[in-house]
C-alpha positions in Angstrom: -22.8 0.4 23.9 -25.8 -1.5 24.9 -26.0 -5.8 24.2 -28.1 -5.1 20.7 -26.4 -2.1 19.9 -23.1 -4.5 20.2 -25.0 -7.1 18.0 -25.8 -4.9 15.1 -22.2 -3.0 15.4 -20.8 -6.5 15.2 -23.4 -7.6 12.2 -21.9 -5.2 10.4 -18.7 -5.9 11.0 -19.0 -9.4 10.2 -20.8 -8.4 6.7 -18.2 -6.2 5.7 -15.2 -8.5 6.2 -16.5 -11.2 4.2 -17.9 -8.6 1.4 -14.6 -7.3 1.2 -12.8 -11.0 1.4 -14.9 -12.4 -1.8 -14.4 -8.8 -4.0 -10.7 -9.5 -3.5 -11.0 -13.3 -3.9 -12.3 -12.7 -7.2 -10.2 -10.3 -8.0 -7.0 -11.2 -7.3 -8.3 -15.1 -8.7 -9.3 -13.2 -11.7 -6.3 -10.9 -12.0 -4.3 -11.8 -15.3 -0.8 -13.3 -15.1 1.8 -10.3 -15.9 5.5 -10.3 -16.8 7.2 -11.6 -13.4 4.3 -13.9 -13.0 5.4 -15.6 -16.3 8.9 -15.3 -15.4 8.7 -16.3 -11.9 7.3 -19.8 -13.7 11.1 -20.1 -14.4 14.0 -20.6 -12.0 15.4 -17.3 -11.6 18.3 -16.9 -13.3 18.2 -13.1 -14.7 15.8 -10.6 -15.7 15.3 -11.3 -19.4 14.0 -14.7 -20.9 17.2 -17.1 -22.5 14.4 -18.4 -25.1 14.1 -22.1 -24.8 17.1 -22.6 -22.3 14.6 -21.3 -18.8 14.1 -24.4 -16.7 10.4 -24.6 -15.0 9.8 -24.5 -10.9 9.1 -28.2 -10.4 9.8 -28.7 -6.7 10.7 -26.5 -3.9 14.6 -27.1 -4.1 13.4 -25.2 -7.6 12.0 -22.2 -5.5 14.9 -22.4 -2.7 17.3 -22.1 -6.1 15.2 -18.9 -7.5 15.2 -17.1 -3.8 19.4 -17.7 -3.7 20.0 -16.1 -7.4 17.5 -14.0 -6.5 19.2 -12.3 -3.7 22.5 -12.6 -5.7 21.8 -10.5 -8.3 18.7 -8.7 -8.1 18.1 -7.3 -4.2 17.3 -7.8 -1.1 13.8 -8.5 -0.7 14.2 -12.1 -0.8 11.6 -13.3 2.0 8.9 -12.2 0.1 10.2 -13.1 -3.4 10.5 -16.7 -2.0 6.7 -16.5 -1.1 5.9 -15.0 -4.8 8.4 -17.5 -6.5 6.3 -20.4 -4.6 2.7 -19.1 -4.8 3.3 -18.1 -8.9 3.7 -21.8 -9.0 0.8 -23.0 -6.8 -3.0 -23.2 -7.3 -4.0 -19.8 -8.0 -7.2 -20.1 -5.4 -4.4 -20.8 -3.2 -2.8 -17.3 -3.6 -6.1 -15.5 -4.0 -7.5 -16.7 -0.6 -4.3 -15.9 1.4 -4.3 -12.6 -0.3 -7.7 -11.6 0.9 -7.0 -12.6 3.9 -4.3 -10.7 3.9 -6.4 -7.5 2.8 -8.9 -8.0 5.4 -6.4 -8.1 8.4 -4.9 -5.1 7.0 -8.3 -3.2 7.0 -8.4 -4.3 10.5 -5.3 -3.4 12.1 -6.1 0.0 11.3 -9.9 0.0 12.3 -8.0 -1.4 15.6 -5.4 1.4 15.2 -8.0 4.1 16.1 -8.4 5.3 19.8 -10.7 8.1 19.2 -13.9 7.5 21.7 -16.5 8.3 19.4 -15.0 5.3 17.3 -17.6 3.2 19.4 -20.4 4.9 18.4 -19.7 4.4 14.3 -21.8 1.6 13.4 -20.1 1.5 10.0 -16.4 2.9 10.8 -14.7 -0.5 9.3 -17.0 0.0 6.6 -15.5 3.0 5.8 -11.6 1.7 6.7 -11.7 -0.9 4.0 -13.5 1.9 1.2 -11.1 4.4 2.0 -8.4 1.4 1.4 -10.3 0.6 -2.0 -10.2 4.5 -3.1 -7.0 6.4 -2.0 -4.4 3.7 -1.6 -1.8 4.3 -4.5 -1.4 1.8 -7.2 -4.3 -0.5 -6.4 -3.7 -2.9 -9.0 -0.1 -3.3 -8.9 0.0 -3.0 -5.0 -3.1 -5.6 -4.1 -4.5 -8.3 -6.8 -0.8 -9.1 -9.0 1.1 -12.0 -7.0 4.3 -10.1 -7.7 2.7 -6.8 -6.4 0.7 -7.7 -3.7 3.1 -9.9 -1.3 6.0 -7.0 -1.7 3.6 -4.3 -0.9 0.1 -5.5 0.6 1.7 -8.5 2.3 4.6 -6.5 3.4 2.1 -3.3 4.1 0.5 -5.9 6.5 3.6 -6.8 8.4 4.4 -2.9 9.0 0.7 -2.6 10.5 1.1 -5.8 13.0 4.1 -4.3 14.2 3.2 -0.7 14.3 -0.5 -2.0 16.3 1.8 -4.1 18.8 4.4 -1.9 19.3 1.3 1.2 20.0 -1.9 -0.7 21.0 0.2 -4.0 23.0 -0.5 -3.9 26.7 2.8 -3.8 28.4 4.2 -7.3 29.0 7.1 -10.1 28.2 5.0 -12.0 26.2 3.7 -8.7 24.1 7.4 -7.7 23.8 8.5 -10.7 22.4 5.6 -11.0 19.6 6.5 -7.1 19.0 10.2 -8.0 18.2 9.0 -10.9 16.2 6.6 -8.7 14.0 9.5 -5.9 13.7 11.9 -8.4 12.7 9.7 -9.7 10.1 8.6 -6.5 8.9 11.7 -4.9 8.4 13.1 -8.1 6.3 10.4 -7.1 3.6 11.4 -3.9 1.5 14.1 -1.2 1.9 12.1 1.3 3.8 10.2 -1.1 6.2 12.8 -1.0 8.9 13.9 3.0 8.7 10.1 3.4 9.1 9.5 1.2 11.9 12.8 2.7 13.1 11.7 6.3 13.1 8.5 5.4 14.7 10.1 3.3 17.6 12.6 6.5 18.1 9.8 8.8 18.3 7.8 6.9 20.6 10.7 6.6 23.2 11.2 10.5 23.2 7.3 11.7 23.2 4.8 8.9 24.1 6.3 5.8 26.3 3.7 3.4 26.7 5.9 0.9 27.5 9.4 0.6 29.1 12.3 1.8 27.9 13.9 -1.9 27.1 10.6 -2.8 25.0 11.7 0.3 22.4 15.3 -0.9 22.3 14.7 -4.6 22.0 12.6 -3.4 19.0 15.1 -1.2 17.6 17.6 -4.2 17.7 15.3 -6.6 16.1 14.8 -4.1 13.2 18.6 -4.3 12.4 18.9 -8.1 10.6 15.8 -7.3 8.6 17.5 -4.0 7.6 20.9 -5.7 7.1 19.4 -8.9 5.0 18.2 -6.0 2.6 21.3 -3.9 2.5 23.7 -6.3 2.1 22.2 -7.8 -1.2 24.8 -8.4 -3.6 22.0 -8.2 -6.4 21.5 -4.4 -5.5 24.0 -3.2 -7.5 23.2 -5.8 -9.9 20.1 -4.4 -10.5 20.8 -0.6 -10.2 23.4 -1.2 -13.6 21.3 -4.4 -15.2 17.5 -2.5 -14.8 17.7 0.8 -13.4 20.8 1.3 -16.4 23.0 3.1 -13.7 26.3 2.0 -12.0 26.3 4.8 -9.1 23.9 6.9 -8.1 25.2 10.7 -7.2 24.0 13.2 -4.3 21.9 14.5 -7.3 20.1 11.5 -8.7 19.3 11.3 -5.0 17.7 14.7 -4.5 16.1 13.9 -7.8 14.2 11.2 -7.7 13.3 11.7 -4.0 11.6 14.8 -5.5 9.8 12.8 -8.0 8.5 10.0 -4.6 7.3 13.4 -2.8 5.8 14.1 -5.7 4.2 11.0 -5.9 3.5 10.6 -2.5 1.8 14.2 -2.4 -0.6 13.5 -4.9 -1.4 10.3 -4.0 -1.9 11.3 -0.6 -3.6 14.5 -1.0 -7.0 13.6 0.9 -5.2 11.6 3.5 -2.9 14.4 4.3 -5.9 16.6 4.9 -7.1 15.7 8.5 -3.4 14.9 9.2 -2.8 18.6 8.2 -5.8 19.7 10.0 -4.2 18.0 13.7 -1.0 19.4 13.1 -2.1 23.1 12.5 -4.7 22.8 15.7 -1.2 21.7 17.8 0.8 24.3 16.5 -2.1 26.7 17.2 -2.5 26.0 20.2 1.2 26.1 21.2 1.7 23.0 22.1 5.3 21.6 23.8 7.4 19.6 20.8 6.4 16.4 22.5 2.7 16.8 21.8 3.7 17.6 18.3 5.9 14.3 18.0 3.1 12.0 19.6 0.6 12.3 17.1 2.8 12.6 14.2 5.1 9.9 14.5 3.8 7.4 11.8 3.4 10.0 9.5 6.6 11.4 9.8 8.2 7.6 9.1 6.0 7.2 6.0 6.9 10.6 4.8 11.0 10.1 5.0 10.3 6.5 3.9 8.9 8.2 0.8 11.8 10.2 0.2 14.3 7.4 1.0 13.1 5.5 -1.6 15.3 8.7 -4.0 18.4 6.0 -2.7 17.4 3.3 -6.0 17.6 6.3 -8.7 14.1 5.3 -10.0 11.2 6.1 -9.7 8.4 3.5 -9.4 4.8 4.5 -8.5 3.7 1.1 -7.1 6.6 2.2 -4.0 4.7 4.8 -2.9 2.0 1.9 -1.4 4.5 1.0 1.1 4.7 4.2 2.7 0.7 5.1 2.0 -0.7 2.3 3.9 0.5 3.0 7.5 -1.0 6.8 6.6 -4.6 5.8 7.0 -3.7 5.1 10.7 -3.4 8.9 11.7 -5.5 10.0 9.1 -8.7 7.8 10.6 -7.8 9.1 13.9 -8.1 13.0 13.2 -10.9 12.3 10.5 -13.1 11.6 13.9 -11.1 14.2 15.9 -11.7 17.0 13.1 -15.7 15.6 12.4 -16.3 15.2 16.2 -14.4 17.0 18.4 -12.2 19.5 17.2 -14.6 23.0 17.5 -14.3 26.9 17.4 -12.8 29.3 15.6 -9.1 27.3 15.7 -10.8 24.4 13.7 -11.7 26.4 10.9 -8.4 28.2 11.0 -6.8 24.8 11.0 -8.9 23.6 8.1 -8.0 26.1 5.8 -4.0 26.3 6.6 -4.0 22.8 5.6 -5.8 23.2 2.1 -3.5 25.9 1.6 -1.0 23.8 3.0 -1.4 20.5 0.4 -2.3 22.6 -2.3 0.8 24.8 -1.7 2.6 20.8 -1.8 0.7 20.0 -4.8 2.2 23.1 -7.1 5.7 22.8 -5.1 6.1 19.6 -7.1 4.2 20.6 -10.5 1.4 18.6 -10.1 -0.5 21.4 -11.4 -4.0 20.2 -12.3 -3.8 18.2 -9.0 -3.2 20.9 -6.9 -6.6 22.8 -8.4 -8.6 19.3 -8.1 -7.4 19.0 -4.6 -8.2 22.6 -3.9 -11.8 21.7 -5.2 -11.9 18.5 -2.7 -11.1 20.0 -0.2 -13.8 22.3 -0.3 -16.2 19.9 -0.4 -14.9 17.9 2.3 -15.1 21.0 3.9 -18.6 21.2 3.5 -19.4 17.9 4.2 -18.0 18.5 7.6 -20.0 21.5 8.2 -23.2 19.4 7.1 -22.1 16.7 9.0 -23.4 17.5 12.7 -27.0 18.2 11.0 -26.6 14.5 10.5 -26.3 13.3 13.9 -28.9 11.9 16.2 -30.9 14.0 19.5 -28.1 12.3 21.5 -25.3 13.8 19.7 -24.5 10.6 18.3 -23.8 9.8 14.4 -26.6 8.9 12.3 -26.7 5.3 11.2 -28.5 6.4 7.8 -26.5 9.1 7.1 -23.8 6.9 7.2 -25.2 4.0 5.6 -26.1 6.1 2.7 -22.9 7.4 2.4 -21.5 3.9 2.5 -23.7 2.7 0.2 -22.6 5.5 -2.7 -19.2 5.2 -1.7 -19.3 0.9 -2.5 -20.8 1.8 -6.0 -18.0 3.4 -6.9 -16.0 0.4 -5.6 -18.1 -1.9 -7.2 -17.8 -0.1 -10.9 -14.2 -0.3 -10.4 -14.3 -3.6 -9.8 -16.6 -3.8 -13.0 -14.0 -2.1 -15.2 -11.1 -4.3 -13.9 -13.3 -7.3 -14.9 -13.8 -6.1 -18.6 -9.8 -4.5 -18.5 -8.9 -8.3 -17.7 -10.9 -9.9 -20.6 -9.7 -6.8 -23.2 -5.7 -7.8 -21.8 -6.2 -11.9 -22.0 -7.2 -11.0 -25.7 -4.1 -8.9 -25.9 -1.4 -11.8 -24.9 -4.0 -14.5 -27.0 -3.5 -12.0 -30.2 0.3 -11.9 -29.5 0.8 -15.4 -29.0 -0.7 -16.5 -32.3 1.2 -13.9 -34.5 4.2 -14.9 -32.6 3.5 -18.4 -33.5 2.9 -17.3 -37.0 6.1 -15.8 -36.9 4.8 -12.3 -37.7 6.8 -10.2 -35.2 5.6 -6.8 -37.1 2.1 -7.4 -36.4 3.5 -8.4 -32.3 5.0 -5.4 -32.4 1.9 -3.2 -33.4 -0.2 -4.9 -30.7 -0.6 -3.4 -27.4 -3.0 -3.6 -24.3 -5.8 -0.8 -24.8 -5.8 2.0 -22.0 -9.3 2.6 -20.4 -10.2 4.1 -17.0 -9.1 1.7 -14.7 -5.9 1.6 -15.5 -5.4 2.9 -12.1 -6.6 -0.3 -10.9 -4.7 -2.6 -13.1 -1.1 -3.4 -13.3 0.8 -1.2 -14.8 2.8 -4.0 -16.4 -0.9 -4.9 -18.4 -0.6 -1.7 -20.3 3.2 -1.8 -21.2 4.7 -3.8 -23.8 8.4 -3.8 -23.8 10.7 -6.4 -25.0 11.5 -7.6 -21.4 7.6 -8.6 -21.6 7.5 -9.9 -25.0 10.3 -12.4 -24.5 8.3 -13.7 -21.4 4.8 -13.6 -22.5 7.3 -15.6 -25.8 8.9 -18.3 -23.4 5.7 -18.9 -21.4 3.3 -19.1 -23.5 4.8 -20.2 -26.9 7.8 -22.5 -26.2 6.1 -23.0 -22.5 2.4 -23.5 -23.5 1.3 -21.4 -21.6 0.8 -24.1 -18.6 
């Protein structure tokens, strides 16, 4: 890459960061406060509002105190409740900066994540990282721009990246070592499927692709284990599993169950990300590859997929889980989006291409998701096409076109954009929602409270789910905040 080649590459790059940094700035400053962030107003003391017996977080012993009962009788996941129970009761610009930043880094470990030469070339590739984040990560709104949401699954997201980039992309060294057991330690402390991920990954990476000595992968399987154990041995696990989930044990067949309905989920969600994942696989196994060369470039998916399926353990199933094992999938799927686009050719390619769609499809109807499966089918297609029109769009020198791609971005961030348009309109149609409440709940007219509810509209699937459900655990928050609270 020649010096103004460089320049404009790194233009872009520079553009794109900050355009993504102020959309979720705004959004996430903008994003409406939703059950737990009322409740999380509150020293933690259960799930359901005591009404006017909650004492308010008015110093940090306050938020040390909420973290402790926290982890006593709801779960493990108490590092990033404590940084949810302190920034619900900070400025809010204070939470919607760090959580941009927080977006932006993520986009970036996994524009830093790709190793595919002709990465170089792409003028607009982390354009294209952060849209693909905006357009087929799961649960957006619950998963990015809601305190509660976003540190337990874009923060913790995050940490999986750092330590998946340092424990693939790290040049070999003490110092690297060290930072890597650091980030695995961290990362493994922040949900129940962090560390069996990161796990599953390390394993893999000692038995097909060793970029580093055998002591680095062990002294990063060892650091995975506290994290692992801070969330397992949660006394408020089984709290939770009897006082929310409403069972006391969970069977071998609630199991199988609900890790049906996650690789359900996962499926659908994943559909388009799965594709060029699909695609790599099929080529390998065409080709006849050794097990190794299978395991190499599968690795992270295979983590994300049994995380997916681990999460069957808590009974329930809860869409906004799915982000955790979704995000680390855009890794592998960037990767072989170039591969399948740039280098993967003959007749094996379009053999691979369709065994995948028949593949994902065949996924889609395994677990009923019917209408998906025929939508995906249609996708495909076109993806398929776009590929073949693809190399049309390349320059004399074989290189990608910078307006192809630029017009491509361009349609691709109006669709963001009227996303972002809808959540703006979703949030002023929910404020007025919890503003009618409050006043017939200060009128005392609980039939009228009861008829009120949050309108559905398009972007729900970029909204918290907890904006469109009224339930009484909500009500007697949105009650204790806002009525006895004042709402302050």
């Amino acid at each position: 890459m020649n010096p103004a080649s460089d320049f404009k590459h790194n233009k872009i790059n520079v553009i794109t960061v900050s355009a993504v940094f102020l959309l979720v700035l705004l959004l996430s400053f903008i994003c409406p406060l939703i059950t737990d962030d009322m409740h999380f107003k509150f020293i933690w003391n259960g799930f359901g509002a005591n009404a006017g017996q909650e004492v308010r977080v008015g110093s940090i012993g306050d938020i040390f105190q909420s973290a402790a009962h926290y982890y006593q009788y709801s779960g493990g996941r108490v590092v990033c409740h404590f940084l949810v129970f302190a920034l619900d009761n900070l400025p809010r610009a204070l939470f919607a900066n760090l959580n941009a930043l927080m977006y932006v880094t993520a986009g970036y470990l996994i524009y830093k994540h790709i190793t595919v030469d002709i990465a170089k070339a792409l003028k607009f590739l982390l354009p294209f990282v952060y849209l693909s984040m905006f357009l087929v990560l799961p649960v957006w709104g619950d998963s990015v721009v809601w305190i509660s949401g976003s540190v337990n699954y874009l923060w913790a997201g995050t940490a999986i990246l750092w330590a998946l980039y340092l424990i693939d992309c790290s040049k070999p060294g003490v110092a690297s070592g060290i930072l890597a057991c650091v980030a695995v330690l961290i990362a493994s402390s922040t949900g129940e499927i962090a560390g069996g991920m990161l796990i599953v990954v390390i394993v893999l990476r000692m038995l097909a692709h060793r970029k580093h000595k055998t002591g680095f992968y062990i002294a990063a399987l060892v650091s995975a284990v506290p994290g692992i154990m801070l969330i397992l041995l949660s006394p408020g696990n089984a709290n939770r599993m009897a006082t929310v989930d409403l069972h006391e044990s969970i069977g071998v067949l609630d199991v199988l169950r609900t890790s049906y309905g996650y690789l359900g989920r996962f499926i659908d969600w994943n559909a388009i990300v799965l594709f060029p994942i699909l695609v790599t696989l099929f080529m390998i196994i065409f080709r006849k590859s050794g097990w190794r060369d299978i395991l190499r470039p599968m690795a992270v998916t295979i983590a994300c997929l049994l995380g997916s399926l681990a999460l069957g353990m808590s009974g329930v199933v809860i869409s906004r889980a799915i982000f955790t094992s979704s995000l680390p999938l855009l890794i592998p799927m960037w990767n072989f989006t170039l591969l399948l686009l740039y280098n993967y050719k003959g007749e094996r390619k379009v053999k691979s291409v369709y065994a995948a769609l028949i593949t994902i499809s065949a996924l889609q109807f395994l677990t009923l998701n019917w209408m998906s499966g025929i939508l995906t089918s249609l996708v495909f297609a076109v993806i398929f096409l776009i590929g073949r029109v693809r190399p049309y769009a390349l320059s004399g020198q074989g290189r990608p076109s910078l307006i192809f791609d630029a017009v491509l971005v361009t349609i691709l961030s109006v669709s963001v954009m009227s996303n972002a348009v809808l959540f703006v309109i979703d949030t002023v149609r929910y404020n007025s929602y919890i503003d009618q409440t409050v006043a017939a709940m200060k009128e005392g007219d609980m039939n009228k409270v009861a008829n009120l509810k949050p309108d559905i509209y398009l972007s729900d699937r970029f909204f918290p789910s907890e904006g469109t459900i009224v339930s009484d655990y909500s009500l007697s928050w949105i009650y204790e905040y806002h009525v006895l609270g004042g709402g302050i």
